[in-house]
N, C-alpha and C positions, 0 to 999 in steps of 0.2 A: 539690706536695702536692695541690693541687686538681684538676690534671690526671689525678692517679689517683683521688683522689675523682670523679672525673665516669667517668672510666673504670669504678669497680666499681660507679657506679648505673645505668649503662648494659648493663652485665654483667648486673644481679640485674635489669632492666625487660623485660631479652631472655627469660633464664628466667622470668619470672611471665606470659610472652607465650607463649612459643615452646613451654612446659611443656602446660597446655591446647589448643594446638592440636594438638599432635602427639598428643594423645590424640582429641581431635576429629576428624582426618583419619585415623585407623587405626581406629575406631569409625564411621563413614561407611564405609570401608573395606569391614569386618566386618561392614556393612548390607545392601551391595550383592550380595555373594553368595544370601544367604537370600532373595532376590526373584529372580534373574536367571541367577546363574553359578556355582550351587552345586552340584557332582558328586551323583549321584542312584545312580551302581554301586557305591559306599562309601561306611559311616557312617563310617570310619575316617580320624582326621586332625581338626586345628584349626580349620583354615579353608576344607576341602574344595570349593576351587576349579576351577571345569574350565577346561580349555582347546580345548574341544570341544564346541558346538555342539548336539550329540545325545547330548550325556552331562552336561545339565546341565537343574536345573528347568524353567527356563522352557519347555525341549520339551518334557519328559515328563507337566507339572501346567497344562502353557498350551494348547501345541503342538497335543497329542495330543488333549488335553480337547477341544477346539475341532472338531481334524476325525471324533474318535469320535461327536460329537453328531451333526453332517452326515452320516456313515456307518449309523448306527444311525439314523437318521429316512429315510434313501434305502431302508430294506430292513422299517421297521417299520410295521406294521399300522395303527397308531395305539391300538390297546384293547387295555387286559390281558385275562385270560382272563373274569374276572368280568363284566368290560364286554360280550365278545363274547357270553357266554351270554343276555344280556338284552336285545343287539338281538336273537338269532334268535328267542329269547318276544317279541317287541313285536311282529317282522314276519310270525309267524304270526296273530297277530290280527288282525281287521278295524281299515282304516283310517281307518275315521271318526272312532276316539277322541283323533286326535290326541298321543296320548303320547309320541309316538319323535322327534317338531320336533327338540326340541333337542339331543338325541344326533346325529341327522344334521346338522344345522348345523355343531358339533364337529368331524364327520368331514371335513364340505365344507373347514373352516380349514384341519384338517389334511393334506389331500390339495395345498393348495398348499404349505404347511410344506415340503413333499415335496418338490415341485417343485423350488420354490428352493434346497434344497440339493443335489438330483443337479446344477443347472446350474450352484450355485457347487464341486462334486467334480469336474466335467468341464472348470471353468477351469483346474486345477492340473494344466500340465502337464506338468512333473518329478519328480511324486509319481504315482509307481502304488500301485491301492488293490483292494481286493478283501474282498467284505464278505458273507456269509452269515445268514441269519436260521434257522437252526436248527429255530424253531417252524411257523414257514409255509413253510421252503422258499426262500425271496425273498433273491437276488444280487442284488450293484451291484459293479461293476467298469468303469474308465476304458480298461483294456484288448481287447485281445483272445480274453484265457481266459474261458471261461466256468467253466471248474471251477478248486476251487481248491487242490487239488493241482496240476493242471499251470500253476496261476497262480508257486506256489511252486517249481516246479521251473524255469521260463524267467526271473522277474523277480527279478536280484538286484543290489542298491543295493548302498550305502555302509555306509548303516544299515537295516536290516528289522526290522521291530516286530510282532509276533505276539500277538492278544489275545482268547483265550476265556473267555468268559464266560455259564456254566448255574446248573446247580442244584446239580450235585454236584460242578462242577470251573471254576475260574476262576483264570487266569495273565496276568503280561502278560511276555512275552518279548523280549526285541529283541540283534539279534546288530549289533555294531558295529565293523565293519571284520574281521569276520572272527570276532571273540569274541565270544562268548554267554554274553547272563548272565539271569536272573528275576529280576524288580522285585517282591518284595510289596508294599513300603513305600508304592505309588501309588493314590492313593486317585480312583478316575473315576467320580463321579456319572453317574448312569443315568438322571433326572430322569424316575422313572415309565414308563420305555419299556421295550417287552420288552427279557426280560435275557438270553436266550438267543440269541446269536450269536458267530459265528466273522469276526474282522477280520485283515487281512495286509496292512501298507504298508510300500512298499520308496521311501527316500529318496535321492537322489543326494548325492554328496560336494561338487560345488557349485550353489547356487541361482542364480535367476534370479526377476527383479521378478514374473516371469506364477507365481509357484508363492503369490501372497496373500501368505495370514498367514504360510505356515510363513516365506516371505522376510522380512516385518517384522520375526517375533521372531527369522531369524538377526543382522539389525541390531541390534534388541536388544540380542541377546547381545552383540554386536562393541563397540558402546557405552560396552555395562556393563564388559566388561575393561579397555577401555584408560581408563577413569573410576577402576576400581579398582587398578591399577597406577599411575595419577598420584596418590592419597589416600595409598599407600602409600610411592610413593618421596619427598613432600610431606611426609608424618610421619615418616620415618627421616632426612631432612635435616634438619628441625626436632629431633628427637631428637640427633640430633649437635651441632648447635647449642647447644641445651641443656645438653648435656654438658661445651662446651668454654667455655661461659660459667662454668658452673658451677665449673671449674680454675682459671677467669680471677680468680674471688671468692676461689679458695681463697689464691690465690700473691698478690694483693693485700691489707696488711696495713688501710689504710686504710680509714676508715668511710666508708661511701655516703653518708650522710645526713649532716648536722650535727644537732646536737639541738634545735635552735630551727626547724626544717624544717616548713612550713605542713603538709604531708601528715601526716609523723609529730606533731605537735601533736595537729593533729585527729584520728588512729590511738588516739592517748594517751586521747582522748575518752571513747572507744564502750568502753560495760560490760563487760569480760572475758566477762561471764556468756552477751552478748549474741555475741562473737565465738567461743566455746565451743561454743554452740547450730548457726550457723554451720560450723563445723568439724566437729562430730559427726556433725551431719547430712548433712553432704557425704561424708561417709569411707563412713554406713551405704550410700548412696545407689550411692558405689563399689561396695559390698561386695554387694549385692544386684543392680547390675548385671552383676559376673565372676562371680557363682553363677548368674543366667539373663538369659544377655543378648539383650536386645531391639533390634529395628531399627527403632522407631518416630523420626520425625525426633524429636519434639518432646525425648523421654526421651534422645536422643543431646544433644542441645542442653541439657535438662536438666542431665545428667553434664559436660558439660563447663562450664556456669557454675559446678556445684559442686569440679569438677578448678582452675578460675580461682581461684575462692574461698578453697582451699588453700593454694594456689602464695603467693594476696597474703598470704596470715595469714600465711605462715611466713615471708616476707621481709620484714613489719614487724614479726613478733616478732623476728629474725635483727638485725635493725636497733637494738630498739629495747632487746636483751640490750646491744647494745654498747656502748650509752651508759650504761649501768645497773655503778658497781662494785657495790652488793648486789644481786643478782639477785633477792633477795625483793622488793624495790620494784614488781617488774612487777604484782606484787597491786594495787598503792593503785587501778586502775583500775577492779577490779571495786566490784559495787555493795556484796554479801554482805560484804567485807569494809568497806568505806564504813559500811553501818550499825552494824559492830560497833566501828568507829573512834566513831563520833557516842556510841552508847550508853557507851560509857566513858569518852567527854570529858564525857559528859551527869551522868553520875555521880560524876564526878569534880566537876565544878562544882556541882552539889548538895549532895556533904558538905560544899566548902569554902566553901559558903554556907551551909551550916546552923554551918561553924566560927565565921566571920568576922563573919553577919551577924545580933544579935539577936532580929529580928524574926522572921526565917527559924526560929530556932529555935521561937520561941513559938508562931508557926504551925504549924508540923508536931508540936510537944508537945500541943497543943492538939486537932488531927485526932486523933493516936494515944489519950490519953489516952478523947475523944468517942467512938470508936469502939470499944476497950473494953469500955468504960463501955454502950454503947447494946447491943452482943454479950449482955453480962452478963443486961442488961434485957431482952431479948426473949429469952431463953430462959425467963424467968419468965410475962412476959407480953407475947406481940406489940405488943399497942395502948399496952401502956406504954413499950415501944421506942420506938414508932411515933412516940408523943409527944416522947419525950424526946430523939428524933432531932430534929424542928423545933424544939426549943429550943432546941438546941447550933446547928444553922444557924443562928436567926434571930440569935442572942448572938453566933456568928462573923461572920457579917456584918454585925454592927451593929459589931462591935471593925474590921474591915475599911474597913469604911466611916469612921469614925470617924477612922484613921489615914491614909487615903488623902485626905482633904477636908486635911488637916492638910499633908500634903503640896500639896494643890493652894496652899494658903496660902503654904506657904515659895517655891514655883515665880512668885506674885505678887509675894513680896517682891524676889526675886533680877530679876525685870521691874524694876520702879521702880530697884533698885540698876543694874541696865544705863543705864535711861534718864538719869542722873543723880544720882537719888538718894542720893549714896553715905554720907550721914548717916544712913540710913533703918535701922532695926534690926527684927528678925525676931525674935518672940516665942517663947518656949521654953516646949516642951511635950510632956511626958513624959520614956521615958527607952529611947531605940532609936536605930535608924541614924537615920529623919527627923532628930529631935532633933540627930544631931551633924553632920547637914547644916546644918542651919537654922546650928547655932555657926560653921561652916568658914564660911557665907556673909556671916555679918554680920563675923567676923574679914576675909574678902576686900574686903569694902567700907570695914572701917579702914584696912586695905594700900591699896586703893588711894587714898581721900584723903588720905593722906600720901603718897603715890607723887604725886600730883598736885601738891599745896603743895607738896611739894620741886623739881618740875620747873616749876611760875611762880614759885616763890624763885631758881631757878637761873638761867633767862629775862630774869628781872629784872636780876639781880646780872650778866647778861653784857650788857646794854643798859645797867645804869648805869657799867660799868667802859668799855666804848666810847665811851659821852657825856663821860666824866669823860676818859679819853682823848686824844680827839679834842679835848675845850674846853683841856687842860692845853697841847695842840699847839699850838694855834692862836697866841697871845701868840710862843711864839720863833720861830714862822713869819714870824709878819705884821714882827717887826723885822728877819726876814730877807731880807723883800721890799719891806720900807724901806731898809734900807741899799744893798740892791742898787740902787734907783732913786738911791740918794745917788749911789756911787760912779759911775751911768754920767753924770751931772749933773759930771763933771769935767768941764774942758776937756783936759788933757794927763794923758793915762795910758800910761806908760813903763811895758816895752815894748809893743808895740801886738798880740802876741799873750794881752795881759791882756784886753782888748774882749771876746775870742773865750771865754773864762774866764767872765767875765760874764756874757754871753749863753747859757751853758749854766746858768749858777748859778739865773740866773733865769726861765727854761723849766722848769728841773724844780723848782724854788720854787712855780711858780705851779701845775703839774699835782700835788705832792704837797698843794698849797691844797683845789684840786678834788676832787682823794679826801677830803680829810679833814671836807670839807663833802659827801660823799655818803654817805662814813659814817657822821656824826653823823645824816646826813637821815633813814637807812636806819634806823639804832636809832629812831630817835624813830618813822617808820611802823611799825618791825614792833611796835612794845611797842602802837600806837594813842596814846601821848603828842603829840597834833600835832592845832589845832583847825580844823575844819572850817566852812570860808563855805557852806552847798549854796542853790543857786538856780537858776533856769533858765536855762540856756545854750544856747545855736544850736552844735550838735556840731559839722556842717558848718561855717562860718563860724571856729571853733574851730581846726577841723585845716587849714583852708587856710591861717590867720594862720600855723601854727606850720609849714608845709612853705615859706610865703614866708621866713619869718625865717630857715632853714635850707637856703635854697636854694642859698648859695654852700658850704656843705659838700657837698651831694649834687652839684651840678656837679662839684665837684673830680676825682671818678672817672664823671666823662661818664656818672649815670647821669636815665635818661628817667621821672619820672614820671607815670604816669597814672593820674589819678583817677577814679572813678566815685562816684558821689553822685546821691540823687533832685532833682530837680530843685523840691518843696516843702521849706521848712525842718523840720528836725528838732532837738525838743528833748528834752532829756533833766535831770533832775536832778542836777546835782553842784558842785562846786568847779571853777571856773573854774580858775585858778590852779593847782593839783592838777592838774585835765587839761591843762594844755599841761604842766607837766615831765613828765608821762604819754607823748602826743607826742614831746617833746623826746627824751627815754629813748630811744623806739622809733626814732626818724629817727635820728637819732645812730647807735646800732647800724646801720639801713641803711646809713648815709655811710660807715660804719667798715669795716665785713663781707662786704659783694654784690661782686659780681664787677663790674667794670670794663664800661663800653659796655654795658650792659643796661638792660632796662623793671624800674622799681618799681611794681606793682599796689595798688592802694589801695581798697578799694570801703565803702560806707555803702550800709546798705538797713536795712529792718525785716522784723523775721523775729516774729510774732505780735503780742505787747505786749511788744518786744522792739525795740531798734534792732544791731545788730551792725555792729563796724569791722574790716573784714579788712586788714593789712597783709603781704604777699608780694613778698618778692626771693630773689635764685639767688645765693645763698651765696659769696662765692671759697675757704672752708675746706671739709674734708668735714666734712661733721655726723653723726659717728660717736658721737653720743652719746642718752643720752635726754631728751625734752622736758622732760621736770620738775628733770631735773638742772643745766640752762641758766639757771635760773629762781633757782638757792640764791643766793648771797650770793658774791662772790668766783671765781666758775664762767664762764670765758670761753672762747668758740666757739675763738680763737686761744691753742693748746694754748702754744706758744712765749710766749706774753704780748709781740710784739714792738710792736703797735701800742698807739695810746692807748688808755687806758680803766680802768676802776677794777672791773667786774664787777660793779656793783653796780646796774646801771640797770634791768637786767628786776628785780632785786629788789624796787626801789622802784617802778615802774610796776605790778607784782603788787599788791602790799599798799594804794598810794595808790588804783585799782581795788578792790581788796577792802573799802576802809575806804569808798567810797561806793557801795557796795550793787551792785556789776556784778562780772564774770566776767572774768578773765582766763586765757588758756590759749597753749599753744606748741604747734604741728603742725609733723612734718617728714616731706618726699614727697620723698626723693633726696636734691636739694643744695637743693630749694626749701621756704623757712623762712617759717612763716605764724603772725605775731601776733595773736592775736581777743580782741576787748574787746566787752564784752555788755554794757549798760543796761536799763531800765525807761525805756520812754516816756515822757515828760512828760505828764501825763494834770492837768486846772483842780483837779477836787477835792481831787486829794492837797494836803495840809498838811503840812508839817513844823515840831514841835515846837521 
């Protein structure tokens, strides 16, 4: 399934690709002609392409443009008629006046103007030319005719181009390859030079680099076709592409996307309204570029972000119908709809507070009523509106006021009820919602002080049923482990696997003792029934006693450890006594729990006014549980329960910790198990009552 889901999102990524471009390369295309390779002897036709050289703009609006300028400056005078009549008045005059400088300056330009284009006409030499000025008389020809009749009769090209141009008659002609046809449609600025002349240039079928520009723009040309030919067969592979993707989406049933898809998410985002605008406007942008289309790049690039634009909206909406069984859901995104969702939830929650909530009502009874009322009055007389308007405010907001303080009241009381207070009662006043808050909360603060006495009733009664327990065990214990000491006190006990009987009777005698004094210890800590010696004690000196006395347990699994401790004494207040079974607790668990041949880490340092005992070993269990749960009562690291232990040791290192004023916590990093006991420094002033 996923294999074809990746399949048709690779199908619709190709189409939302391959869609835009192919319009993009066929509109580049469709650019290229109108600049370069666009047939100029037919309007007829879509893309009116040439495949010839002299039968396409760029000769006839570049080409020609270019050598008619040279040709008509080789044979022009330089002055229209108006001009000339004014030098021959100037230079009948006396020269003193100076007035004619600048017109002959003019002419001096112009006579090299001259120059330089007969010499650049006499460069080209594959184009024969022959050029008549009509008004003056004045030829230019690269030839050898001097008239141009017999120019026309001996010089004949490929292409011959024919171009008169008077007052009462102007053509431009050109016979190509034998066919002749008239170009009106050619527009050849004359740029102010006489306009009356007779041109005739015969061009060859192939060029050569010495013939200039007409050689460049046959490059040109050459260029632009095979540029437009690769845009064109680049957008109909693209086009087919597209197409066959498009099949591929059809005959796979499966959705491209999932619906939790970061893309489509974020799709799901953006305001209908907003992807709508988008949309329209790209379609207009189409629609007015197939009515006059333009070959500006940027407007092609344009069309085609907006042809992109399309392509993506339709294949997340295509996407996004999919997931949708009611198709009307595609709305929730717009915004138009979004507001008219709010305004009817808005209203909706407004009647059913004006149903539910008293106060809601009296206040809006109270606007309608005011306003009214004030309507009424100012048709009679403005200024007694005017008045009677700031009455009714100041009276609404003094009732506003009034019941909103009242509220800040009850929100005081329910503070103290938080903090403890739960005796604390909340004064009644009036008769609204406040009012039956204020009742729910002082009712909550009953619930809960009896929620509470019922759970230190509870507490109690399951610490005095363990006490009572454990003391009722104790007496058939203790003559069980009397008699057992009787019986091994024989000399002959027949048969001799009765010893072996014994010795187990009496091992687990003495460990069910154990428990039952860690039980008893454990209720009496956690209720706080157990009295406290506190005084100062050397913490250090403390926990070294108690890893001597427990040294032959910790050897027993070979393990090493090493202490860290400042090297000034630290004291701290507590219960002597209380801290080593503290100790005791913790090393025990080590001796019991670490893995075999390892370091036991031990450190003492102070940390503010603060002393901290870190103890850390590497576990031989996984400690696949949580630190606070190690800590309950009966909760042992070894899930089997195969070795000693009662469970109840961190409980009572907890609590015996807790009852003299320090911190106890459990860290676990892996398999490595870190015990922290936190005190208060031993500081002279403090006293203890």
């Amino acid at each position: 399934m996923e294999k074809y889901r990746a399949l048709k999102l690779v199908a619709l990524i190709i189409v939302s690709i391959s869609f835009p471009l192919a319009i993009l390369f066929a509109s580049i295309g469709l650019a290229e002609p109108k600049h370069n390779i666009q047939k100029t002897s037919t309007n007829s036709g879509i893309f009116r392409i040439s495949d010839d050289f002299y039968d396409s703009n760029i000769f006839d609006e570049s080409t020609i443009q270019d050598l008619l300028y040279n040709l008509k400056l080789s044979v022009s005078s330089g002055y229209t008629k108006e001009e000339k009549l004014k030098l021959n008045y100037e230079d009948s005059k006396s020269e003193g006046n100076g007035k004619n400088v600048a017109l002959n300056n003019d002419y001096d330009n112009f006579v090299n103007d001259k120059l330089s284009s007969i010499e650049y006409l006499d460069s080209l030499k594959n184009v024969k030319m022959y050029i008549r000025n009509t008004y003056t008389g004045e030829y230019y020809t690269n030839t050898i005719y001097n008239d141009l009749d017999e120019f026309k009769q001996n010089i004949k090209g490929y292409c011959d181009v024919e171009i008169i141009e008077g007052v009462e008659k102007s053509s431009y002609t050109k016979k190509l390859n034998g066919k002749k046809s008239e170009l009106n449609n050619i527009d050849l600025k004359l740029n102010g030079m006489d306009k009356a002349f007779e041109a005739y240039v015969s061009f060859p079928k192939e060029l050569s680099i010495e013939d200039g520009i007409v050689y460049n723009n046959f490059e040109t040309f050459k260029q632009a076709t095979e540029k437009v030919q690769l845009f064109f067969v680049a957008s109909l592979i693209l086009a087919i592409i597209c197409l066959l993707s498009i099949i591929l989406c059809k005959r796979i049933k499966y959705k491209a996307l999932k619906k939790d898809n970061v893309f489509l998410l974020i799709y799901n985002k953006i305001p209908m309204e907003f992807n709508a605008v988008i949309i329209v406007t790209s379609i207009i942008l189409l629609f007015l570029y197939v009515i006059d289309t333009s070959y500006d790049i940027y407007i092609i690039l344009l069309i085609s972000i907006a042809s992109l634009l399309i392509s993506n909206n339709i294949f997340f909406i295509t996407v996004q119908l999919s997931h949708l069984e009611n198709k009307i859901c595609i709305f929730k995104s717009s915004i138009i709809v979004r507001v008219i969702l709010w305004l009817i939830k808005t209203v909706r929650e407004v009647i059913n507070a004006i149903k539910k909530v008293s106060l809601a009502r009296k206040v809006i009874g109270i606007v309608i009523i005011s306003l009214v009322l004030t309507i009424v009055i100012s048709v009679q007389s403005v200024s007694l509106g005017l008045l009677f308007s700031i009455c009714i405010f100041l009276g609404f907001a003094l009732y506003i006021t009034k019941r909103l303080s009242y509220l800040s009241y009850v929100i005081e009381g329910t503070e103290k009820i938080k903090d403890g207070e739960l005796d604390y009662k909340i004064k009644i006043s009036g008769n609204d919602n406040f009012t039956s808050l204020a009742e729910n909360i002082n009712n909550i603060g009953e619930g809960l002080d009896k929620a509470i006495e019922e759970q230190v009733k509870s507490e109690r009664m399951k610490s005095d049923l363990i006490t009572n327990v454990s003391h009722d065990l104790k007496t058939p214990l203790t003559s069980i482990i009397n008699y057992v000491d009787l019986i091994k006190k024989e000399d002959s006990i027949q048969p001799e696997y009765i010893n072996d009987y014994i010795n187990v009777l009496e091992s687990k005698s003495k460990r069910l003792k154990l428990l039952i004094e860690d039980l008893f210890e454990a209720s009496r800590v956690s209720s706080g029934n157990i009295e406290l010696q506190i005084s100062k004690i050397d913490l250090v000196q403390l926990l070294r006693q108690s890893i001597g006395e427990l040294e032959e347990k910790l050897s027993t699994n070979n393990l090493s450890i090493r202490l860290n401790v400042p090297t000034e004494k630290v004291y701290i207040w507590a219960d002597g006594r209380r801290m080593y079974r503290v100790f005791e607790n913790l090393l025990s668990n080590i001796a019991k729990y670490s893995l075999e041949s390892t370091r036991v880490y031990i450190d003492v340092y102070e940390n503010g006014d603060n002393v901290k005992v870190v103890m850390k070993n590497i576990s031989s269990y996984e400690l696949n549980f949580d630190p606070s749960e190690i800590m309950e009562r009966f909760k042992r690291a070894d899930e089997s329960r195969n070795t000693e232990g009662s469970g109840l040791g961190l409980a009572i290192a907890r609590d015996l910790v807790n009852l003299q004023g320090g911190k106890f916590y459990i860290e676990i990093d892996g398999d490595l198990f870190k015990a922290n006991l936190e005190f208060q420094k031993y500081e002279e002033e403090i006293k203890i009552d």
